[in-house]
TIBA-209571 format. One line per 2 residues: number of its first residue (from 1); their letters; for each residue z, x, y of N, C-alpha, C. Coordinates in nm, 4 decimals, decimal comma. Last residue first. Layout:
NUM	A	Z X Y Z X Y Z X Y | ...
This chain:
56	XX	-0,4737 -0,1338 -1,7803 -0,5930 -0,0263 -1,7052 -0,6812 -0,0974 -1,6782 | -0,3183 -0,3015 -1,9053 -0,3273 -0,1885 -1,9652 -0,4547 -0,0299 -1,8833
54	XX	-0,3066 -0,5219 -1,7629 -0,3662 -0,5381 -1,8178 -0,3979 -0,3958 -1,9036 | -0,0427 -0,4912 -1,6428 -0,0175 -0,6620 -1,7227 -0,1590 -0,5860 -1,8721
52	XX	-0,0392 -0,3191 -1,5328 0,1192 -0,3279 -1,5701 0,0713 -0,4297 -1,6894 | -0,2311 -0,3652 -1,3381 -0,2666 -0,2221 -1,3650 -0,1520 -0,2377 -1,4958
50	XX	-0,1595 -0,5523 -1,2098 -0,3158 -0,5699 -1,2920 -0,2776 -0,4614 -1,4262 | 0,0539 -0,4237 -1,0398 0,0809 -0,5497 -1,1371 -0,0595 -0,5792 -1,2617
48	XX	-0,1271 -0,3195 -0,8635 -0,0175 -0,2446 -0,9541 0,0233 -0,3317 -1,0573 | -0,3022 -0,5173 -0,7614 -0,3375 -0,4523 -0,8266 -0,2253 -0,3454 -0,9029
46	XX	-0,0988 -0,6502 -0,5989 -0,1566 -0,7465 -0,7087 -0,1829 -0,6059 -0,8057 | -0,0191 -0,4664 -0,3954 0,1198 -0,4945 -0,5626 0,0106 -0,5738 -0,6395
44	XX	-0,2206 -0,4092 -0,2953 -0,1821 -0,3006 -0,3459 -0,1295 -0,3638 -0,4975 | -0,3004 -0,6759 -0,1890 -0,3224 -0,6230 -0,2687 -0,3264 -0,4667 -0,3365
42	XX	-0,0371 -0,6411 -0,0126 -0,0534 -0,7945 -0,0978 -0,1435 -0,7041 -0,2478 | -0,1095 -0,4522 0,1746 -0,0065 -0,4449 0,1044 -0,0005 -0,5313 -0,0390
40	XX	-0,3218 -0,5379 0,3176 -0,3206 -0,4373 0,2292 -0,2484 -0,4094 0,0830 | -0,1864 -0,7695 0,4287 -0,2554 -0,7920 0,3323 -0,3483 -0,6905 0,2353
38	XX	0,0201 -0,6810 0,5937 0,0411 -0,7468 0,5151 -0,0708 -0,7734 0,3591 | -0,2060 -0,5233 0,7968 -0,1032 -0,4486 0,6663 -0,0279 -0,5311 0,5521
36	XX	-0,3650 -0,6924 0,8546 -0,4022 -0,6004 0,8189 -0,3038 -0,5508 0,6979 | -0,1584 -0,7999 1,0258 -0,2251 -0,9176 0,8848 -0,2577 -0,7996 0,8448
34	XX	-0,1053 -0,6290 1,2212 0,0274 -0,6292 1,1571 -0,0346 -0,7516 0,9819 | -0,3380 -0,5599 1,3370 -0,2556 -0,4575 1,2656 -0,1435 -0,5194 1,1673
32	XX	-0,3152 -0,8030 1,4711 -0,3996 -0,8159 1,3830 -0,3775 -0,6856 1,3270 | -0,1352 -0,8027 1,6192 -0,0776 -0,8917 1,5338 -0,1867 -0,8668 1,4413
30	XX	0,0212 -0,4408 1,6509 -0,0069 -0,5294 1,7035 -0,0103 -0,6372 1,5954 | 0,3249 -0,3014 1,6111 0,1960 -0,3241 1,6087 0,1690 -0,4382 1,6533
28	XX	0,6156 -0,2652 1,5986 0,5355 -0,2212 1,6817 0,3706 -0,2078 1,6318 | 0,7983 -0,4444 1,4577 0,7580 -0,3040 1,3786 0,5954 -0,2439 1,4937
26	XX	0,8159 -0,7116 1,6253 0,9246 -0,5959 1,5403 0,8888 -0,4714 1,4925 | 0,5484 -0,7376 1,6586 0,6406 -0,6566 1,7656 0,7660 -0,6135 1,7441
24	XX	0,5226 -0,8700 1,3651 0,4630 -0,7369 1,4371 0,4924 -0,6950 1,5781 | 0,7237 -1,0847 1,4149 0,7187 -0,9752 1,3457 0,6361 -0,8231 1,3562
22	XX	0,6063 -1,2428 1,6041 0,7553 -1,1540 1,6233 0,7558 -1,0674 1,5220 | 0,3635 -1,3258 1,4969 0,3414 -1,2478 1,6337 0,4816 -1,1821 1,6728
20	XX	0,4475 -1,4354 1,2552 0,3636 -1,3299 1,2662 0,3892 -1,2147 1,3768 | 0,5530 -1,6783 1,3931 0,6429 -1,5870 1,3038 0,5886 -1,4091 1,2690
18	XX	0,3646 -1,7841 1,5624 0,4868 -1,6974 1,6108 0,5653 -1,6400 1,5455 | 0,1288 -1,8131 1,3061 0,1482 -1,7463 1,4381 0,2790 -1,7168 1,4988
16	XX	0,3325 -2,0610 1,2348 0,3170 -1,9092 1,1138 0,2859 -1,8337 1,2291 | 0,3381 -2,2035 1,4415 0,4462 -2,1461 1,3667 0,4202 -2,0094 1,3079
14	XX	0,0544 -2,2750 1,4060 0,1180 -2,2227 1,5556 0,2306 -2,1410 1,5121 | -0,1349 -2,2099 1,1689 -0,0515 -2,3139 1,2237 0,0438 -2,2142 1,3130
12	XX	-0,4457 -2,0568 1,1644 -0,3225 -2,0629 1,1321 -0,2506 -2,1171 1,2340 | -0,7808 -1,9193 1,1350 -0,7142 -2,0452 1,1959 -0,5558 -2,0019 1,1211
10	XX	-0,9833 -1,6607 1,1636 -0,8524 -1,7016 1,0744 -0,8005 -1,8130 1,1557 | -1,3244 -1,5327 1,1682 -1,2530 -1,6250 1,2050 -1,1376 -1,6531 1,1576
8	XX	-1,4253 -1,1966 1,1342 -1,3858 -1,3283 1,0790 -1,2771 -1,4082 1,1438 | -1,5396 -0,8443 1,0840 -1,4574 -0,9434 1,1819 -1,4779 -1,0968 1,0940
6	XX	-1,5103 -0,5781 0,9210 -1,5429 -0,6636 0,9034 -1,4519 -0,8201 1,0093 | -1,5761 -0,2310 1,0333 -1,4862 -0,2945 0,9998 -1,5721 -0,5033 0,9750
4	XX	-1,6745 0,1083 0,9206 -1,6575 -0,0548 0,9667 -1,6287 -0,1050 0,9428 | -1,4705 0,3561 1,0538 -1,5081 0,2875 1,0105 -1,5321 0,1506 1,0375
2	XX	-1,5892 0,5820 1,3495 -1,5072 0,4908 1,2678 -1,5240 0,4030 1,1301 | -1,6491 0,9379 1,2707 -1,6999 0,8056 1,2993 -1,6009 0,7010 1,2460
């Protein structure tokens, strides 16, 4: 079964959009694959950094 997923509205300035939208056809995804991963990613390092600062 898939998981669920959580939908939501994101507004962003046209720019950031085309910077987005070339980048994830650089690395072959799509654009909402491609926030997805950015922001996996984001909080991976916050939390490695938590993990560095706050002892566990």
């Amino acid at each position: 079964m898939a998981e669920d997923r959580k939908s939501f509205l994101l507004r962003l300035p046209p720019a950031l959009w085309k910077d987005i939208e070339q980048w994830s056809a650089d690395e072959l995804r799509s654009v909402n694959a491609q926030i997805e991963y950015v922001l996996r990613d984001a909080v991976a390092r916050r939390k490695k950094g938590q993990d560095k600062a706050g002892g566990g």
